[in-house]
N, C-alpha and C positions, 0 to 999 in steps of 0.2 A: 504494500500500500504506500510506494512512494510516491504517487501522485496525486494522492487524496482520495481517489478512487474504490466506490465500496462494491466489488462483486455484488453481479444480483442475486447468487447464491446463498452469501451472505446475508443481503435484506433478504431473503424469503424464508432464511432459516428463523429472523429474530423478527419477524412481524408473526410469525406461526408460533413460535415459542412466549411473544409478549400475548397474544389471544388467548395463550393456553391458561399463563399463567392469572390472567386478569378474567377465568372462567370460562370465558367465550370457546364454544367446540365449532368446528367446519357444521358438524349435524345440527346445530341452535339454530344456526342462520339458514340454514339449509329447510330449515321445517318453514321458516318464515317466507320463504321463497316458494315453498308449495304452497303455503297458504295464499299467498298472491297471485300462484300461477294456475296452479289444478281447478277453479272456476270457468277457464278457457281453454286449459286442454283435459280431458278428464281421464288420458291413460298417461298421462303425467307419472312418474315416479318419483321415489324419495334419493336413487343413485342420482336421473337425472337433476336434479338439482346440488345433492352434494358436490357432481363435476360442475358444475356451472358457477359456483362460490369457490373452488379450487381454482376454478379459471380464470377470474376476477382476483381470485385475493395474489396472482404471479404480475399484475400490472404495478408497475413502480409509481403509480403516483398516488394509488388506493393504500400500500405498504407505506409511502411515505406518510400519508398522513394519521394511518395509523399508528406507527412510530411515533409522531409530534404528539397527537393526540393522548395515547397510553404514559408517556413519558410527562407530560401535563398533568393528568390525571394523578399521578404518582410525584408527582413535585409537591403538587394540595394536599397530600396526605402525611406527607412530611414536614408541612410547614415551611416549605421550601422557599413558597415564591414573595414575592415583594407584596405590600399590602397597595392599594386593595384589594390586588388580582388575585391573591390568597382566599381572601373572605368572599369574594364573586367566584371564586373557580369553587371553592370548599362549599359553599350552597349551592351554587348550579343557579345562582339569580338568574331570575326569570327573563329578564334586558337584557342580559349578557346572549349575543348569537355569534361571538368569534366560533365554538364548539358545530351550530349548525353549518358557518359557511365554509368552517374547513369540509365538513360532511359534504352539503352539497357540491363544493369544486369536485370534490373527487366523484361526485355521479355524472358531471357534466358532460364524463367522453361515450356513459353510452346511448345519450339520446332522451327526448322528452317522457319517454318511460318508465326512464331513472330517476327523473330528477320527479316528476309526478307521483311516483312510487316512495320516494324519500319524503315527500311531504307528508303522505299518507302515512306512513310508519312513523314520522317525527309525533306528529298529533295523537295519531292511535294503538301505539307504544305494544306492539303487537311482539310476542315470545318472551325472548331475553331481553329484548331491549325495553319492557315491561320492568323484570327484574332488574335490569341495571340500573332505571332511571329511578326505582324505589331506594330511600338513602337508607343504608342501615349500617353501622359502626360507622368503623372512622374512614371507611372505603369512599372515593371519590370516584364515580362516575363521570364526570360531566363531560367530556371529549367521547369517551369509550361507546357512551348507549347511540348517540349520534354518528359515531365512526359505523356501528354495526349495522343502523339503521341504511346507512350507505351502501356497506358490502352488500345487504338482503335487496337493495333494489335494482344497484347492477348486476348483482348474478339475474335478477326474476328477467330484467331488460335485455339481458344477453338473449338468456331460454327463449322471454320470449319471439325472438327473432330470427333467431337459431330455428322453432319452432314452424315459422311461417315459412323461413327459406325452405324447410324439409318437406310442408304443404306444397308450395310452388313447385320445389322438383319432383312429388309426385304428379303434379297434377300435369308438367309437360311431359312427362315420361307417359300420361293415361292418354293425351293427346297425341302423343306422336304414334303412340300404339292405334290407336282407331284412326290416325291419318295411314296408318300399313295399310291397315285392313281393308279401307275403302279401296284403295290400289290392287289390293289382291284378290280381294272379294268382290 
């Protein structure tokens, strides 16, 4: 690392490992992605989604912010940070929305699906991010429940698209079969 430079190996080992330890499982967020998506597809699985949040949490700008975010989170609970951003990050004040806008940048690359879908899970604090945003000991959520609310909406926005490309290419594969058959038959 003599030129500052962090393998992405590296962030993908400690953005997995700070999820772990700050609770968060790939399966938490992955149920919340079904929950968003299995309404519109209904042979939806629980894999398919697990891969689809595996595939989202390898983009570097969703790892970085969950880096900043987890390491925030954990600065509040130490007493870390300078006041008053101590006493606003350690309550999760309600005017404080640095914690959403990092969330939302990081939905922004996959589309109004994402960033739609992160509204809707900010407000209706669906799964983990339920639990997280409940304060209980001296644990600081405030970055974390918003980071996760993130990851569950670009994986759903990924699926979902992923989802419709796999309808489309069925659906020219059904067309180009009955354009055979009109030729043959």
């Amino acid at each position: 690392m003599t030129n500052g430079r962090v393998h992405s190996i590296e962030v993908t080992k400690a953005t997995l490992n700070k999820l772990t330890e700050r609770g968060v499982t790939i399966e938490d967020i992955a149920e919340i992605v079904f929950e968003m998506q299995e309404p519109y597809h209904p042979n939806l699985t629980m894999k398919e989604c697990v891969h689809s949040v595996e595939m989202v949490l390898k983009k570097r700008e969703l790892q970085h912010a969950i880096l900043v975010g987890i390491e925030l989170d954990q600065l509040a609970e130490k007493g870390m940070l300078s006041e008053p951003l101590q006493s606003i990050v350690a309550s999760d004040e309600g005017l404080f929305g640095v914690d959403e806008t990092i969330a939302l940048g990081a939905s922004l690359g996959y589309g109004s699906i994402a960033v739609t879908t992160f509204g809707h899970l900010d407000k209706n604090k669906i799964g983990i991010i339920k639990k997280l945003d409940t304060k209980y000991g001296e644990s600081v959520h405030t970055f974390l429940d918003d980071i996760v609310a993130s990851i569950a909406a670009n994986a759903s926005s990924r699926l979902a698209h992923k989802l419709r490309d796999e309808e489309e290419a069925i659906s020219e594969q059904e067309k180009k079969k009955l354009e055979e058959e009109e030729l043959i038959g």
